[in-house]
N, C-alpha and C positions, 0 to 999 in steps of 0.2 A: 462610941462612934459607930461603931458596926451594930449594933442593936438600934438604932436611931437608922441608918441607912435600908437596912432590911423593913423595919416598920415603915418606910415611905415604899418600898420596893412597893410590899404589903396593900398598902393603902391606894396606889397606881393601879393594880391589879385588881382590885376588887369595884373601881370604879368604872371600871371599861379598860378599853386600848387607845383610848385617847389621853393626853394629859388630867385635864380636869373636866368632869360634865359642867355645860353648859349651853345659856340657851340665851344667841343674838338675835334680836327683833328690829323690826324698821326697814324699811328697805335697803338690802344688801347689794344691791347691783342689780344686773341684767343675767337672766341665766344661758349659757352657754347654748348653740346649736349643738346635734349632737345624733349621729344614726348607730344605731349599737344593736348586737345582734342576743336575738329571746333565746334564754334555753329551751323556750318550748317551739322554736323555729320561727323563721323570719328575722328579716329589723324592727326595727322603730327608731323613729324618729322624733325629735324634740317636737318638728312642726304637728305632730299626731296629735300632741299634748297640749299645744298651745290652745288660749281661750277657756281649759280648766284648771281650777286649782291643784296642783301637784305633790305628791310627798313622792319625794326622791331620797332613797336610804343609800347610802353608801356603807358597804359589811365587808366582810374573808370569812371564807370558810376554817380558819384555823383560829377566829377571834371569837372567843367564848359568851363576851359581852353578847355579841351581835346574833349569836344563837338562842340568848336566851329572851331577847327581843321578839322574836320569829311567834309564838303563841299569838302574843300582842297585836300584832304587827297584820295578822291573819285576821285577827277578832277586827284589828280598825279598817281593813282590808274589805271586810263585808259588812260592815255601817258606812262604808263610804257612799256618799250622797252623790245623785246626779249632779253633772258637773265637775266634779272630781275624779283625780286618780290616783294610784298607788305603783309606783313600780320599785327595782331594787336593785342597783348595778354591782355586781361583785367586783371586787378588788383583788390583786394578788393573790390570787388562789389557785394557780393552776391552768392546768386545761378547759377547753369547755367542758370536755365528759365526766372530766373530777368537779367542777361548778354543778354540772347535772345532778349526779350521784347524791349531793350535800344536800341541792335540793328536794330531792325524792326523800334523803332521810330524815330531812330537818319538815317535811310537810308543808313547805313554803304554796301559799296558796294566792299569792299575787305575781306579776308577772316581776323577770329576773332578766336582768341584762348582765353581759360581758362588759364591764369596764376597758376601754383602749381608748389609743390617740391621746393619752395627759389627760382622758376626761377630768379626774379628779383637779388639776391643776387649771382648767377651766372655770370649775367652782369656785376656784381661791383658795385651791391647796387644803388639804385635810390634814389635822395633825393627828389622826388616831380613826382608829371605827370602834364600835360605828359614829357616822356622821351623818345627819340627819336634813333636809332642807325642802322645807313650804314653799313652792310658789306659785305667785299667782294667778290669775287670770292675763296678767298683760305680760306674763311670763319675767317677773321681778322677784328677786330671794326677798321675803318676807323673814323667816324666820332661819334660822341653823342648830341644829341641837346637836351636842358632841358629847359623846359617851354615853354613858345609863344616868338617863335622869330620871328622877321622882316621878310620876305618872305620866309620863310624854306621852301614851296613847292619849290621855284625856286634854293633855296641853294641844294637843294634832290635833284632835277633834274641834276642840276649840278654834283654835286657825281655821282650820275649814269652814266651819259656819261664819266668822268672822267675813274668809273674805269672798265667798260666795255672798253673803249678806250686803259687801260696800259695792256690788257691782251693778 
């Protein structure tokens, strides 16, 4: 029993900090309003965003998964197409200046918000990071990826052209 517990332990851990990777499609709701402040200064505001297509990363700086995302993430970060955009809300991690600092080390090269106000609970409750969510142009969750999936940069890419394409 203990060797069966530990290999599921195992197995959670290697997958991300979410339960199980995966990825819902179809329209998931309406996304939240939402003014959250940049580590690189300022706010933003959902209405900034509205009218493009969005990848919204939900991460922590203590979640390894979501670190090892950040290359990726960088690379999809600079193919993203007019129309689109990239941001990244941190979660339970601290301070801003410790959110800072993670960013400087990690080379995070798209923009980073402080998570606050339940954002996350706004989206529909995250069960793990990273969590991942497409939306659209009319500002509706399209997609949600949860944990480390199989080529999500290329699945994201995909989205992207999809739904700049149906508009």
């Amino acid at each position: 029993m203990r060797k069966l517990t530990l290999a599921a332990l195992l197995a959670c851990l290697l997958s991300g900090c979410a339960p199980s990777p995966s990825a819902d499609s179809g329209a998931l709701g309406v996304a939240p309003e939402f003014e959250l402040q940049r580590i690189a200064g300022g706010d933003l505001k959902s209405a900034d965003l509205k009218g493009k297509v969005v990848v919204i990363d939900f991460w922590a700086t203590w979640c390894d998964p979501c670190k090892e995302e950040v290359p990726s993430y960088n690379q999809l970060a600079d193919s993203i197409p007019p129309g689109a955009a990239m941001v990244s809300i941190a979660m339970d991690s601290g301070s801003f200046e410790q959110v800072k600092e993670w960013v400087g080390k990690l080379g995070i090269q798209y923009p980073v918000l402080m998570g606050k106000d339940n954002i996350d609970e706004k989206f529909g409750g995250l069960r793990g990071y990273p969590t991942t969510f497409v939306v659209g142009k009319d500002w509706k969750i399209y997609k949600k990826y949860e944990g480390l999936v199989v080529k999500k940069q290329e699945l994201i890419q995909r989205d992207i052209a999809m739904l700049l394409a149906s508009s």
